[in-house]
C-alpha positions as CSV (number, residue, x, y, z in Angstrom):
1,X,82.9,104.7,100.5
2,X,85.3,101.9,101.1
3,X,87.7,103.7,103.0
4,X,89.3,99.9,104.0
5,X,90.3,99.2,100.7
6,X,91.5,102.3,99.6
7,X,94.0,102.4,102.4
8,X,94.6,98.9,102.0
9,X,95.4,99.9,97.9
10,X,97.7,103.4,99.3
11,X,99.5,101.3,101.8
12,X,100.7,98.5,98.9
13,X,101.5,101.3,96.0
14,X,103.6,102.6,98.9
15,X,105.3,100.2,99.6
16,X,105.9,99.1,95.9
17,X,107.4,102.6,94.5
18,X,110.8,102.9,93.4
19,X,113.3,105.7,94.9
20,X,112.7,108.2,91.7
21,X,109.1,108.4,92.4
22,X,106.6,111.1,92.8
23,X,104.8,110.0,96.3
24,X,102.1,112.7,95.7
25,X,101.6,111.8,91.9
26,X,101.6,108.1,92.7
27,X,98.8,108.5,95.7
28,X,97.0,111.2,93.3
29,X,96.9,108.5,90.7
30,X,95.9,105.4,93.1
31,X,93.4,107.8,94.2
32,X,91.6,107.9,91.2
33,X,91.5,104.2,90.9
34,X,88.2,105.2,93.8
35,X,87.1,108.3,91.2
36,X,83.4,106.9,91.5
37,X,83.7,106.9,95.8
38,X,86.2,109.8,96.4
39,X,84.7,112.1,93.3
40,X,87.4,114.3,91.4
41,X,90.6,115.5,92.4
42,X,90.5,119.3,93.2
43,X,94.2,120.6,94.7
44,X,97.2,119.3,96.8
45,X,98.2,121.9,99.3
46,X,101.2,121.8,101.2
47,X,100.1,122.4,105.4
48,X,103.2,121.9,107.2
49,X,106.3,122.3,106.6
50,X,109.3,121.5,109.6
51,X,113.1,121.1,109.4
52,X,114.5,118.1,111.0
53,X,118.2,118.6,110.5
54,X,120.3,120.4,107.9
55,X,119.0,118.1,104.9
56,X,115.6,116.7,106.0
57,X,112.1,118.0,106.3
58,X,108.7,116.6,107.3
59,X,106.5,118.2,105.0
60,X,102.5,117.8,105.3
61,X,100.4,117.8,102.6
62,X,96.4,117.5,102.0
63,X,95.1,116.1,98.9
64,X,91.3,117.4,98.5
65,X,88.8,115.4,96.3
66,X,84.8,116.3,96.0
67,X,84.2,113.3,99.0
68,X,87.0,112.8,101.1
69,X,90.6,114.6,102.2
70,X,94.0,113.1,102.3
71,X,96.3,114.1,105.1
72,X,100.4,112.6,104.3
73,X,103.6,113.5,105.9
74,X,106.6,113.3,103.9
75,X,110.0,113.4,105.6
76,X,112.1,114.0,102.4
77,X,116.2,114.5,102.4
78,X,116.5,117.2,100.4
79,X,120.2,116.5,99.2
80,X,119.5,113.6,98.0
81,X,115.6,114.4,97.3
82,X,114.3,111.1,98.5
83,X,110.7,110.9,100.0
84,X,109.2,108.6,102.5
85,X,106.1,108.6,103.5
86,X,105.8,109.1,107.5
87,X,101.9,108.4,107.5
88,X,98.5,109.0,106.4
89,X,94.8,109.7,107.5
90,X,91.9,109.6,104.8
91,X,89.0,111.9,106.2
């Protein structure tokens, strides 16, 4: 597995998406760009989940696939439901 270039590919789609974006659709579907290394997509489960202030949270979600496991943490302002992306770790 590649695991360079497929955090090399997450970082840049990161970067590139718009405010209205899905983060977890967009990474699901960058993801299976690497269906042959990573194997198919199995759940998205949320594992964290803490309030910063009255409007933001840093949610953290795992994205399973048959080969690997995608840890992300999303601080998201829920009045104005924008998402950023806080970090990742491919496993």
């Amino acid at each position: 597995m590649n695991i360079r270039q497929i955090k090399l590919d997450l970082t840049v789609k990161m970067m590139n998406l718009g405010n209205s974006s899905n983060v977890l659709q967009s990474i699901t579907e960058t993801m299976s760009n690497f269906k042959e290394e990573v194997g198919n997509f199995i759940d998205t489960v949320l594992t964290g989940d803490m309030g910063l202030d009255q409007h933001i949270v840093k949610r953290t979600y795992t994205v399973r696939f048959e080969r690997c496991t995608l840890n992300i943490d999303l601080v998201e302002n829920q009045k104005t439901q924008l998402q950023y992306v806080n970090g990742f770790s491919l496993n």
